[in-house]
N, CA and C of each residue as an Amber inpcrd file, in Angstrom:
protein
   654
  10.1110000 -19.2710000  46.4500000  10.0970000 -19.7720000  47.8300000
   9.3480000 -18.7920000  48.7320000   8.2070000 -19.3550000  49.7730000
   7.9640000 -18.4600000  50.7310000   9.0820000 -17.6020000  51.6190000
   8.4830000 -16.6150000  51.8850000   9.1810000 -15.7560000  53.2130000
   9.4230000 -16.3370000  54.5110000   7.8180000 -17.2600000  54.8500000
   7.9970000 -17.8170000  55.9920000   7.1790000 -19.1680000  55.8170000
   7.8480000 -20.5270000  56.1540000   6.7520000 -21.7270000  55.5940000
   7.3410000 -22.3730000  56.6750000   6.1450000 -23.2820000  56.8300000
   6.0240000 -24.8160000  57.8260000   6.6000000 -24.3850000  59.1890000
   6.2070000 -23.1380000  59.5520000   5.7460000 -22.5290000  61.0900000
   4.9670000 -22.8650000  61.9540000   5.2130000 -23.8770000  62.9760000
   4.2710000 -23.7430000  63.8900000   5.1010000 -23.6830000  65.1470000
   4.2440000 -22.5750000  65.8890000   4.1680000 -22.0710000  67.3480000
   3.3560000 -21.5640000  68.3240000   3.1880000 -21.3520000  69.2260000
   2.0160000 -21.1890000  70.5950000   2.6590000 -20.1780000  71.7160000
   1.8520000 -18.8790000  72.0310000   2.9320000 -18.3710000  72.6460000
   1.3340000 -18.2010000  74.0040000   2.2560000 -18.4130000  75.4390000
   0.9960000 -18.2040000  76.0640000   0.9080000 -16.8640000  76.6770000
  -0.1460000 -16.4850000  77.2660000  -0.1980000 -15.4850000  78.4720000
   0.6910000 -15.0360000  79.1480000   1.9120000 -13.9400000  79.0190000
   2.6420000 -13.2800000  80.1170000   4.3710000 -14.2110000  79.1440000
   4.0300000 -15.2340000  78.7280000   5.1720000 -15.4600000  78.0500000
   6.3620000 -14.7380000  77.1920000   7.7790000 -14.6330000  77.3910000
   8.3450000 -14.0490000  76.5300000   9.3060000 -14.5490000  75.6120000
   8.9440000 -14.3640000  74.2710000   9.9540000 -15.0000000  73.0060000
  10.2460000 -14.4180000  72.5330000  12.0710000 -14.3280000  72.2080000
  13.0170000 -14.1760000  71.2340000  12.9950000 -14.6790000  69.9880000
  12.7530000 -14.4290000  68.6010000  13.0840000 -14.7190000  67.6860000
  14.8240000 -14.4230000  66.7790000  15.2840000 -15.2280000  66.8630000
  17.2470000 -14.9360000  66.0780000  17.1150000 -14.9400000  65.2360000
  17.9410000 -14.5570000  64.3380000  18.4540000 -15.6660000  63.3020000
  19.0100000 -14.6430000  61.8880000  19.5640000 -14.8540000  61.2330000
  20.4220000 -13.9050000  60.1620000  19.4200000 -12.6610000  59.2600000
  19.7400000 -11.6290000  58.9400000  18.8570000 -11.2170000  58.3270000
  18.1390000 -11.5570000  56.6760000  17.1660000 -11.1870000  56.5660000
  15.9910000 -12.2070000  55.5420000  16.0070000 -13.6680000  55.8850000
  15.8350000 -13.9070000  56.9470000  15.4910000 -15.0420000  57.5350000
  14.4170000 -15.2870000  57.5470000  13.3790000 -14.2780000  57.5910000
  11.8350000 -14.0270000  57.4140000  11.0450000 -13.7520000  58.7890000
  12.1220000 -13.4860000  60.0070000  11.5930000 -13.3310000  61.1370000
  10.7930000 -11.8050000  60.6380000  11.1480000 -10.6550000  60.3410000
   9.9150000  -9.3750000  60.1960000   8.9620000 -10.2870000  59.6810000
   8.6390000 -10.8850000  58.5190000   8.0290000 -11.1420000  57.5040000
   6.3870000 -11.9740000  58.8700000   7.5530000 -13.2380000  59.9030000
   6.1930000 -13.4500000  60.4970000   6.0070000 -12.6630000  61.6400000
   6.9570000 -11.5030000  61.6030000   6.0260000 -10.5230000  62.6450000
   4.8840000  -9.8920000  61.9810000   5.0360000  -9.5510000  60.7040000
   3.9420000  -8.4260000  60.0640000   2.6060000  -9.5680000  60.0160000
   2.9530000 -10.7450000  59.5820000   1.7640000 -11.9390000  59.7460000
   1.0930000 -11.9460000  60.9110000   1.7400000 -12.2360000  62.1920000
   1.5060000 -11.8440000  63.3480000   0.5450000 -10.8490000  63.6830000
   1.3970000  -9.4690000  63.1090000   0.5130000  -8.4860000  63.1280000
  -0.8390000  -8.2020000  62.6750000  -0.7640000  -9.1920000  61.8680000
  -1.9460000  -8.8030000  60.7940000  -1.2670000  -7.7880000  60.0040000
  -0.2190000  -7.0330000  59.5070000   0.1970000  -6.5390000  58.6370000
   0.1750000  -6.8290000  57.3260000   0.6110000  -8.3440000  57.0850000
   0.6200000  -9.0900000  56.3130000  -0.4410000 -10.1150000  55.9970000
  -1.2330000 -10.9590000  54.9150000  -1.7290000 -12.3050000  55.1270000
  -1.6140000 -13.1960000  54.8280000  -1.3320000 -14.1190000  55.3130000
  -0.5610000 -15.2940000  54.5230000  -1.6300000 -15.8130000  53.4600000
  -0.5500000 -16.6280000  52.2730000  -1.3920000 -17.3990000  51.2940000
  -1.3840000 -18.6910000  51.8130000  -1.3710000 -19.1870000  52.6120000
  -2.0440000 -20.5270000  53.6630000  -1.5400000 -21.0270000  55.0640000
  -2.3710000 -21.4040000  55.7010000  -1.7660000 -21.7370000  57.0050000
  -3.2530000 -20.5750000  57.3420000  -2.9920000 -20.8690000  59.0450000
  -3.7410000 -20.2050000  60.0700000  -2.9630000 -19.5930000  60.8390000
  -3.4900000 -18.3360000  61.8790000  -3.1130000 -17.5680000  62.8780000
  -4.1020000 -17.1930000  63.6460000  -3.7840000 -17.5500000  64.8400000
  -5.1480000 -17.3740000  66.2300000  -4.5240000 -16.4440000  67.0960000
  -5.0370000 -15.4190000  67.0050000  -5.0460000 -14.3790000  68.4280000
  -5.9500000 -14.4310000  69.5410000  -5.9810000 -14.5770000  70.5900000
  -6.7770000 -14.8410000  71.7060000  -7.9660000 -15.4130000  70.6340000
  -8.4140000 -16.3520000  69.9640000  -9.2140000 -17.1880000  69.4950000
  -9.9150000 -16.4630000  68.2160000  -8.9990000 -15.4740000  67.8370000
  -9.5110000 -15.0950000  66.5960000  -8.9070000 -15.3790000  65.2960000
  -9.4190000 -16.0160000  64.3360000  -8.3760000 -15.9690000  63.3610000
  -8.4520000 -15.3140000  62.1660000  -7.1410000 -14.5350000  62.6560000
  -6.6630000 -13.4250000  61.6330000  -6.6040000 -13.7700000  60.7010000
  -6.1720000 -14.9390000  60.0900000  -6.1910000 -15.7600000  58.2960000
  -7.9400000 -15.5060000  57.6430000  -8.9030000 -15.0650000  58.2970000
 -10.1670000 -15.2260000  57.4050000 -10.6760000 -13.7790000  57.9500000
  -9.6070000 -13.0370000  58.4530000 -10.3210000 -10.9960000  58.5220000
 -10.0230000 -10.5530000  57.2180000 -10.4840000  -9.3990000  56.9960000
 -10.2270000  -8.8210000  55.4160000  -9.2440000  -7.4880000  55.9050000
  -8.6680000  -5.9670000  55.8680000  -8.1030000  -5.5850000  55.9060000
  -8.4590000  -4.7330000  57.4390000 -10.1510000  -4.6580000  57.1080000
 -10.6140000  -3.7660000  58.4380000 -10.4450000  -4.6450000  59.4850000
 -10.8690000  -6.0940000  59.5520000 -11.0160000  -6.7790000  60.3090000
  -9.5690000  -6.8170000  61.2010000  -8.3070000  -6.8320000  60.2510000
  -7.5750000  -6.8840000  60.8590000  -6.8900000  -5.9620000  61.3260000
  -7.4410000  -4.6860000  61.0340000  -6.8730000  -3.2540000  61.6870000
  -7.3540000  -3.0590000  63.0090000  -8.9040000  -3.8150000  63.1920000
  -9.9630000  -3.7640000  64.5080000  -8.9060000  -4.8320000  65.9200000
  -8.3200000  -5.8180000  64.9220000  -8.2050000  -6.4290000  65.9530000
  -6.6240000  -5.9220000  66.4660000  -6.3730000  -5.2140000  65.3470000
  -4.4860000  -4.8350000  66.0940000  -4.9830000  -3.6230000  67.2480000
  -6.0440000  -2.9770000  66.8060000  -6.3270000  -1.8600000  67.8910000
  -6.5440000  -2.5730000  69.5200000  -7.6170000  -3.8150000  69.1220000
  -7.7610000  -4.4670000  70.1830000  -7.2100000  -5.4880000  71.3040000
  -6.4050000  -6.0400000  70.0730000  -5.6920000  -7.0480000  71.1360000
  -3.5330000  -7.0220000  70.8650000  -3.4060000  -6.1540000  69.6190000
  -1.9050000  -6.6240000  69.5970000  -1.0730000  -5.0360000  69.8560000
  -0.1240000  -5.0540000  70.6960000   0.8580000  -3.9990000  70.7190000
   1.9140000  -3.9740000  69.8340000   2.1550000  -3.2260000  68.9950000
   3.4220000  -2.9400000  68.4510000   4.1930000  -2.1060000  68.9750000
   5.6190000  -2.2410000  68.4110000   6.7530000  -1.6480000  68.7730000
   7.6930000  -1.8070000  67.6590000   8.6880000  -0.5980000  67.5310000
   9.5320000  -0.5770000  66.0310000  10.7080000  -0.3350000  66.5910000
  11.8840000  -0.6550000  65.5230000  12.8730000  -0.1840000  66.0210000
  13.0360000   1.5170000  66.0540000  12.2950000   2.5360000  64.8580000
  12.5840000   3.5750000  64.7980000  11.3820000   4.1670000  64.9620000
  10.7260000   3.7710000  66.3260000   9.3410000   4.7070000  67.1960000
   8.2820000   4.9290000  66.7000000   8.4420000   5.1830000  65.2850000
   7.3440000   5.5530000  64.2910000   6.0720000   6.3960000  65.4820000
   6.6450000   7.5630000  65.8060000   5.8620000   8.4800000  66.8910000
   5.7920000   9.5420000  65.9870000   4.4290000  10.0060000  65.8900000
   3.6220000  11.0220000  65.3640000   4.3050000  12.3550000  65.5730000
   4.9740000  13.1480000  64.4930000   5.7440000  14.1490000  65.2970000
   5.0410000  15.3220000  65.7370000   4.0710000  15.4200000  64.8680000
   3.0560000  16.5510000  65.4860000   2.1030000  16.4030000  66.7470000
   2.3650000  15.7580000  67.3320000   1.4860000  15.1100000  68.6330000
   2.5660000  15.1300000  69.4440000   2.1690000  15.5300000  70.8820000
   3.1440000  15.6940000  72.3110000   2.8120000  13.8140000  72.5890000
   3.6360000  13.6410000  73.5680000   3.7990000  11.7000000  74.3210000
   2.6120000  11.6670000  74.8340000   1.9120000  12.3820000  75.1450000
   0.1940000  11.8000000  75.6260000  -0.5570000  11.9780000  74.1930000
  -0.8100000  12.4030000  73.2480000  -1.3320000  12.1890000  72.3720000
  -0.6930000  11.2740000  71.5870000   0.2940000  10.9550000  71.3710000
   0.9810000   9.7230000  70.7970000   0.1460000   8.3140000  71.4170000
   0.4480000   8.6050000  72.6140000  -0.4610000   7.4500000  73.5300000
  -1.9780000   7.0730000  73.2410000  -2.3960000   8.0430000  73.4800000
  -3.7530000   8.4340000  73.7240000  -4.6130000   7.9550000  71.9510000
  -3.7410000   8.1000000  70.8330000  -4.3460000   8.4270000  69.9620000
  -4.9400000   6.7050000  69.5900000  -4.3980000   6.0060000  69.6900000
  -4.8020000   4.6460000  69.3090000  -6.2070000   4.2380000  69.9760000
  -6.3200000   4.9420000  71.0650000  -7.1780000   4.3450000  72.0430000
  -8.3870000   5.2590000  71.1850000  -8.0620000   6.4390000  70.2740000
  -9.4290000   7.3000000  70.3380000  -9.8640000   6.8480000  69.1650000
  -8.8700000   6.2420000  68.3340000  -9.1270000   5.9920000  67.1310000
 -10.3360000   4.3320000  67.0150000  -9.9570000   3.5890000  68.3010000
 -10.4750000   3.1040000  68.8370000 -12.0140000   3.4130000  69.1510000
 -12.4940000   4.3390000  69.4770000 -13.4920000   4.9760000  69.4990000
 -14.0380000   5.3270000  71.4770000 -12.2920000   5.6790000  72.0220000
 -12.6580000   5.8630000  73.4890000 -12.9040000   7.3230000  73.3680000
 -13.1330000   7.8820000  74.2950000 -13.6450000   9.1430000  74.8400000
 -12.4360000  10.0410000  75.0230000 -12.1680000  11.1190000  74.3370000
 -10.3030000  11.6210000  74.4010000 -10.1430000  12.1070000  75.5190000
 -11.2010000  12.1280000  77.3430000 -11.0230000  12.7380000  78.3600000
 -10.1710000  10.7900000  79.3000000 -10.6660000  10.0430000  78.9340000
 -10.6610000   8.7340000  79.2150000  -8.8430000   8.0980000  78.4620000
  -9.5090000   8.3890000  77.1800000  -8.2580000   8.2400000  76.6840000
  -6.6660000   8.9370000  77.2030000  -6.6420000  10.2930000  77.4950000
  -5.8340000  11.2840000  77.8620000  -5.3950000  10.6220000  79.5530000
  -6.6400000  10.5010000  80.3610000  -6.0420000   9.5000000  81.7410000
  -5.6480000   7.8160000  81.5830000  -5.8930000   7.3170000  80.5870000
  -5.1180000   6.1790000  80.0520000  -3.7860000   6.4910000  79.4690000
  -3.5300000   7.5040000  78.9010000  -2.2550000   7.9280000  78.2240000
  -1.3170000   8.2760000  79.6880000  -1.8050000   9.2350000  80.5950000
  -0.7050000   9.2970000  81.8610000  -0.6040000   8.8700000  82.9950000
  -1.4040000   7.7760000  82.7370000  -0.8510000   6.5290000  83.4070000
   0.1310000   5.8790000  83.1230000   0.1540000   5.5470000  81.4800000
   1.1430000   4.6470000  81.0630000   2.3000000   5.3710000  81.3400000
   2.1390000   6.8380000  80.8110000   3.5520000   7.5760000  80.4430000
   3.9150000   7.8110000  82.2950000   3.6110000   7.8450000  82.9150000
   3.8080000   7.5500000  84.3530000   4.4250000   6.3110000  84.8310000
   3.9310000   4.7240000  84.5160000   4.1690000   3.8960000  84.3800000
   6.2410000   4.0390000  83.6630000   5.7150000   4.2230000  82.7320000
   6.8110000   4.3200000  81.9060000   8.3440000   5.0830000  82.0610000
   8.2450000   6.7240000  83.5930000   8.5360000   6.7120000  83.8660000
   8.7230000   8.7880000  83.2680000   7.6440000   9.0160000  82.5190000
   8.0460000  10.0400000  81.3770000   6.5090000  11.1770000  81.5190000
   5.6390000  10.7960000  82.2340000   4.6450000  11.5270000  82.7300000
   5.0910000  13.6590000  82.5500000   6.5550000  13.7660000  83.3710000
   6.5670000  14.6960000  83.3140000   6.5990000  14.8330000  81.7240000
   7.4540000  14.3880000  80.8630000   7.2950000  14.3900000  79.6390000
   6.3450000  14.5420000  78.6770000   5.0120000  14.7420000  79.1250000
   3.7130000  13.9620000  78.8730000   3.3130000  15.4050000  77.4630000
   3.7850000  16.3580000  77.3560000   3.6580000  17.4540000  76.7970000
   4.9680000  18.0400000  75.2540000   5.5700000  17.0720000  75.7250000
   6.9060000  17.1930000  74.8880000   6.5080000  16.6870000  73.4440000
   7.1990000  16.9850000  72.4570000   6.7040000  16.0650000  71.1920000
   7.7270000  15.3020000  71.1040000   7.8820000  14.3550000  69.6330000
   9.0800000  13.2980000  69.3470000  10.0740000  14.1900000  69.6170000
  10.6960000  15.0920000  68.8170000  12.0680000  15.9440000  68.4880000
  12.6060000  16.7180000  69.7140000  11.5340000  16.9890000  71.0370000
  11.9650000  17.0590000  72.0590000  12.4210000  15.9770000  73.2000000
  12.4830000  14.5950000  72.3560000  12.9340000  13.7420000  73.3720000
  14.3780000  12.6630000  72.9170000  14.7160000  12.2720000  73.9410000
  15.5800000  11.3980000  73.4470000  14.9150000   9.8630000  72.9710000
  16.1640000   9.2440000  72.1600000  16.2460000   7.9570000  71.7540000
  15.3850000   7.1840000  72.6750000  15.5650000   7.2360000  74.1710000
  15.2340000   6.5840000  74.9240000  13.6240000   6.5970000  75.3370000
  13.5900000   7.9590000  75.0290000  12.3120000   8.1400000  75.8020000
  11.5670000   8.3200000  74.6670000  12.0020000   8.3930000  73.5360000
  10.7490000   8.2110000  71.8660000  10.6110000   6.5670000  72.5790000
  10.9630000   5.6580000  72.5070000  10.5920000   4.7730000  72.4790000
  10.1230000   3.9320000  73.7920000  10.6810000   4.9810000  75.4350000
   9.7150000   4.3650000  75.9980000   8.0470000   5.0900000  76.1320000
   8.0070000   5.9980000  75.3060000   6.6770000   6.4350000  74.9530000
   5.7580000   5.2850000  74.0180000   6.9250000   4.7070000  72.6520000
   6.2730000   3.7160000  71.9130000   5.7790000   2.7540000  72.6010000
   6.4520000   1.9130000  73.5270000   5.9690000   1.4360000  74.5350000
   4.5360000   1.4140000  75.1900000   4.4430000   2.5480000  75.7530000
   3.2100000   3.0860000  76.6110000   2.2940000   2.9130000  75.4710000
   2.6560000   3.6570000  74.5510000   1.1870000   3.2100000  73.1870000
   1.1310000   2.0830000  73.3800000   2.0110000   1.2100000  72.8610000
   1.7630000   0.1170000  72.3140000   0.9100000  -1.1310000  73.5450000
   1.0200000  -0.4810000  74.8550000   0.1510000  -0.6970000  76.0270000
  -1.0180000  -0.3220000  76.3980000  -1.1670000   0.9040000  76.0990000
  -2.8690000   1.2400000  75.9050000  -4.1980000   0.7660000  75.3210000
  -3.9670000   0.1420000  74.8050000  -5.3340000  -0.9680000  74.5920000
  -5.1200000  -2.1620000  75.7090000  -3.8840000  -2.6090000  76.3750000
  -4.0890000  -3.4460000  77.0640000  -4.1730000  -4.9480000  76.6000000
  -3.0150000  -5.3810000  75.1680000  -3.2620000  -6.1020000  74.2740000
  -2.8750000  -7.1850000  75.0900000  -3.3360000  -8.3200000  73.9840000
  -2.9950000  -9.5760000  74.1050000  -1.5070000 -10.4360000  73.8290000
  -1.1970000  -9.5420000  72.8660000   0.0070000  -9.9920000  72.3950000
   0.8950000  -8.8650000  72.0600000   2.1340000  -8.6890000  72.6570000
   3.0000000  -7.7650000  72.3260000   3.9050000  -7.7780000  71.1730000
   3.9670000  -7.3190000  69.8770000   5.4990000  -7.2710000  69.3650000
   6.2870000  -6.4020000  69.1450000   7.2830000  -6.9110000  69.4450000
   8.0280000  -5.9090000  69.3670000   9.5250000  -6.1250000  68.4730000
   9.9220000  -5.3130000  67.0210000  10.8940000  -5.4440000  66.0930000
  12.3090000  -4.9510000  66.0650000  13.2010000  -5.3720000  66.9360000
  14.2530000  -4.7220000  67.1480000  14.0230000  -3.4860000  67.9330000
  13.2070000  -3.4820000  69.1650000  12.7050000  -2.1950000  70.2520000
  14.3290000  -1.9340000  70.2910000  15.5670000  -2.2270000  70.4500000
  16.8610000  -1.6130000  71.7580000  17.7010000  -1.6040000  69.9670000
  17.7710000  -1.8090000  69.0500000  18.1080000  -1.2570000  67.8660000
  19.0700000  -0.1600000  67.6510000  18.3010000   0.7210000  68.0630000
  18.4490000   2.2110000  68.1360000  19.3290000   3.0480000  69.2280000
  19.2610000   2.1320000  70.1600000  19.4140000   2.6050000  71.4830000
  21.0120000   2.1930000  72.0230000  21.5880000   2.5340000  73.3030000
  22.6160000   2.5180000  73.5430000  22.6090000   1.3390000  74.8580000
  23.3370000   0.5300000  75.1660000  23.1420000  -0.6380000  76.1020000
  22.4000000  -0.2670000  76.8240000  22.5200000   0.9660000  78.1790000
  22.0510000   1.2940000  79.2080000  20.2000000   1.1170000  79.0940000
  20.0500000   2.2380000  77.7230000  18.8780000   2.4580000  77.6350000
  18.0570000   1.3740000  77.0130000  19.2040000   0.4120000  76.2190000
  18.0250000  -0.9780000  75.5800000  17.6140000  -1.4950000  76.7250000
  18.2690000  -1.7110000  77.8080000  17.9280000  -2.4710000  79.1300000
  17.0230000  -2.2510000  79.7190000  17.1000000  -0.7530000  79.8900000
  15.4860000  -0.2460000  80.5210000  14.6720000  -0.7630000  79.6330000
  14.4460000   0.1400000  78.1810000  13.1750000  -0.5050000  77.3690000
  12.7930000  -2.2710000  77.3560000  13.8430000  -2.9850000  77.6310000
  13.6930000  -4.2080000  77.5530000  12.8090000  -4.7620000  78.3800000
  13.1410000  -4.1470000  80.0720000  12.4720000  -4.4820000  80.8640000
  11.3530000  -3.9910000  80.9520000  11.4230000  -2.8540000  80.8270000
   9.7980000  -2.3750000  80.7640000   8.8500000  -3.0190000  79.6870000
   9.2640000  -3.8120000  78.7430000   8.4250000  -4.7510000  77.7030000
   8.2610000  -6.2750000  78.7340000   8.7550000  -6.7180000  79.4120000
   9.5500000  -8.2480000  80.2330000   8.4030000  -7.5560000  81.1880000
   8.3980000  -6.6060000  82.1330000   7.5300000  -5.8290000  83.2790000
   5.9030000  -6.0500000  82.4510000   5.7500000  -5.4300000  81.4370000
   4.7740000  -5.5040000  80.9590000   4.0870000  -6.8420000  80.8200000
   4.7390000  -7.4160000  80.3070000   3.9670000  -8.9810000  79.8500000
   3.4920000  -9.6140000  80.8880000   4.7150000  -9.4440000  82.1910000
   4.4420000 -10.0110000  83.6590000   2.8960000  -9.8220000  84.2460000
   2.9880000  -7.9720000  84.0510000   1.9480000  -7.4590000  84.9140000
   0.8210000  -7.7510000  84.5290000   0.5460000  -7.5690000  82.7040000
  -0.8070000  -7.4590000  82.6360000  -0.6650000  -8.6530000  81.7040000
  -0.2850000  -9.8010000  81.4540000  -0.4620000 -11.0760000  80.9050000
  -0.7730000 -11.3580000  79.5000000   0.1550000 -10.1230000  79.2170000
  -0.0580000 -10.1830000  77.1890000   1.3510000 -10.9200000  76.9670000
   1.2500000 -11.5140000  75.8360000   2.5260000 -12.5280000  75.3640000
   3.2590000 -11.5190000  74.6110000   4.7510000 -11.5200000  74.5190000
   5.6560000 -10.8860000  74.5190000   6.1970000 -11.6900000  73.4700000
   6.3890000 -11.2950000  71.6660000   7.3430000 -11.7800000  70.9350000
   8.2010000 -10.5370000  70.7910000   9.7240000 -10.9050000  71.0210000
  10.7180000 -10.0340000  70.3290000  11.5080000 -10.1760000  69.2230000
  11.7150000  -9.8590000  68.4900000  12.9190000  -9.7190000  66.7950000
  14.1930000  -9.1830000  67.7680000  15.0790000  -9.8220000  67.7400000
  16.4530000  -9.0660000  67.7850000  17.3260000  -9.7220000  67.1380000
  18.7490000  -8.6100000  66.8880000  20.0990000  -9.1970000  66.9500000
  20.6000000  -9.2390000  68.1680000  20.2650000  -8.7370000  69.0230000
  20.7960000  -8.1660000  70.5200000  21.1190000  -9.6030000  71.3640000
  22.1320000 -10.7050000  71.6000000  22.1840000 -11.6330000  72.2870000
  21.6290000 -11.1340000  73.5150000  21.9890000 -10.0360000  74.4780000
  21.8540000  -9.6860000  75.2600000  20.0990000  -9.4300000  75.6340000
  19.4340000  -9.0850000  74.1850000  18.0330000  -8.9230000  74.4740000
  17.3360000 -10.0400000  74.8190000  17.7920000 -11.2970000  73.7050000
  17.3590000 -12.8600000  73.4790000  17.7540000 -13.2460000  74.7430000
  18.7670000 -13.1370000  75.5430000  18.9910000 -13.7580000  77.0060000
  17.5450000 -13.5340000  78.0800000  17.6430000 -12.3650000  77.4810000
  16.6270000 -11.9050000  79.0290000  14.8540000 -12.4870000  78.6620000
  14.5610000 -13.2640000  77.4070000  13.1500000 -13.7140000  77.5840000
  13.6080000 -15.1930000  77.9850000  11.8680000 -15.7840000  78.0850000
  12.1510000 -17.0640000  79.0740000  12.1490000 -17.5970000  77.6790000
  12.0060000 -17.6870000  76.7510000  12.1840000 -18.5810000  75.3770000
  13.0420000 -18.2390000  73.7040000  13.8870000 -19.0460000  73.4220000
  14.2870000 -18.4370000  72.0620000  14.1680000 -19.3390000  70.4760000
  13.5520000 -18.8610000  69.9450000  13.2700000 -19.6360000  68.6190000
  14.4990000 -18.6680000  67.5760000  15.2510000 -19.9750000  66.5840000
  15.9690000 -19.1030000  66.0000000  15.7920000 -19.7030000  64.2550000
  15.6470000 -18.6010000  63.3310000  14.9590000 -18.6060000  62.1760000
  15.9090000 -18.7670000  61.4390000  16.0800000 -19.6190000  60.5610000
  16.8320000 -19.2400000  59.1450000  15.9950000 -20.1380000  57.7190000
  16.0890000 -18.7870000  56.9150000  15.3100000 -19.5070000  55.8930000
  13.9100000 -19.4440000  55.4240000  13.4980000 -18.9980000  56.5120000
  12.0610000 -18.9670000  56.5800000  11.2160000 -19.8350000  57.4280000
  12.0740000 -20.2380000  58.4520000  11.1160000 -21.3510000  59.0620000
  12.0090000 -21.6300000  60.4550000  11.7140000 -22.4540000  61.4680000
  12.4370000 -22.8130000  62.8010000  13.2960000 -23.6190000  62.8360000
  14.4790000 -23.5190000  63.0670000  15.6710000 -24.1310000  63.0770000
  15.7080000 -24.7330000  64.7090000  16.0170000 -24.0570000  65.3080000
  15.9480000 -24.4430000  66.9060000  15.1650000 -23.5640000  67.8140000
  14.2420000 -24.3840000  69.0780000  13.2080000 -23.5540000  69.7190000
  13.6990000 -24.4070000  71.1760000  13.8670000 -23.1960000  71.7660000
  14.3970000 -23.6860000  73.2530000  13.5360000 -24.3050000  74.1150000
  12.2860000 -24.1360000  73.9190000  11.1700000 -24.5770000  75.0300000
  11.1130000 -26.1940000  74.4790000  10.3710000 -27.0190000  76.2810000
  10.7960000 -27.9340000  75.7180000   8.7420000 -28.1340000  75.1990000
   8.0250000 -27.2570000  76.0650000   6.7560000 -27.2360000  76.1690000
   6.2880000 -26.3310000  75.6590000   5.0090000 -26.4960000  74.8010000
   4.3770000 -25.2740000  74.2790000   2.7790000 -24.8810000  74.5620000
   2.7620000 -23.7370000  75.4810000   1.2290000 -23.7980000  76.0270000
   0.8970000 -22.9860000  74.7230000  -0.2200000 -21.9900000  75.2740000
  -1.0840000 -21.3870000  74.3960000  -2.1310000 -20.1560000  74.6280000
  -1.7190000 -19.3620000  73.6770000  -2.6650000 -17.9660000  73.4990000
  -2.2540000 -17.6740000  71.8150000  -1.2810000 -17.4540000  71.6670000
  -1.5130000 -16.5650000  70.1450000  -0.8700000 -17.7730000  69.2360000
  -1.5490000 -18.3750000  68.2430000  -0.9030000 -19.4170000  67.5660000
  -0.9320000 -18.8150000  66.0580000   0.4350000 -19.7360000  65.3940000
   0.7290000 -19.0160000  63.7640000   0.8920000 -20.3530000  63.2780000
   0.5000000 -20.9480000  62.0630000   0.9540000 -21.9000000  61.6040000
   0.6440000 -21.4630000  59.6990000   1.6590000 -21.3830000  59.2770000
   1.5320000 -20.9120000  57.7830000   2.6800000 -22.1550000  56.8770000
């Protein structure tokens, strides 16, 4: 049996979706698809009009730099790098300029709320602030589509709330679509949409309308 089959969904501009549903349900499985992590053996996936189903491995590393943000539950932050090079590094790898890159990095981490932080590495920060640094990366290209895998996971109510919003803030401001993975009822409340998975496929999807920017159909 597939991981994830007879999927179809449309997520638009600034939109935010919850994905539920029990674990091995296959919700990671179509985040990493999503991501381009993964490629499916059939079906299509359109990112702002690209489709990721016919990139080969580079193709789809070019386009996570370019258009998709990630986010993990456990930060996956570079420990030898301070929160502006954590930031900063996607963008250089990218092939920006590391003086360009470095004022894109403390902005975000400013944004974010951690600027003074901007010098600290992972092991000097908390739970909270490893991951509202992941965040700020995962904002620096300025993507199209956000995901994010159990972001408040890790974290303690107070601080999932902040990170939450600052992902909900994000999508608003700069009009990238927002999918989230949780168990967190409390996380799934706060987007405007919830699709809930079991099995490998959509059981119930709250919207009654489906516009469009990042589409998956496998």
């Amino acid at each position: 049996m597939s991981a994830v089959r007879d999927v179809s969904l449309e997520l638009a501009s600034a939109e935010t979706l919850a994905i539920v549903g029990p674990s091995g349900s296959g919700k990671s499985t179509l985040l990493n698809l999503l991501g381009g992590l993964d490629r499916p053996e059939q079906g299509q996936i359109e990112i702002d009009g690209v489709d990721v189903s016919t990139l080969d491995e580079d193709g789809r590393t070019r386009l996570r730099r370019a258009k998709i943000g990630l986010v993990f539950q456990f930060f996956n932050l570079l420990p030898l790098l301070s929160a502006r090079e954590n930031v900063a590094l996607p963008l250089q790898l990218a092939g920006m300029a590391a003086r360009e890159s470095e004022r894109r990095a403390d902005e975000l981490l400013e944004r974010v709320g951690l600027l003074r932080r901007a010098h600290h590495h992972p092991d000097q920060l908390s739970g909270g602030e490893m991951q509202r640094v992941a965040v700020a990366r995962a904002l620096a290209p300025r993507p199209r589509l956000m995901l994010a895998d159990e972001p408040t996971g890790n974290l303690d109510t107070k601080t999932g709330a902040t990170v939450l919003e600052l992902l909900r803030s994000a999508a608003a401001a700069d009009g990238c679509a927002l999918l989230l993975i949780t168990h967190d009822p409390r996380a799934a409340e706060a987007c405007g949409r919830v699709i809930t998975f079991a099995d490998g496929t959509i059981v119930h999807d709250s919207a009654s309308v489906l516009p469009e920017v990042a589409a998956c159909g496998t």
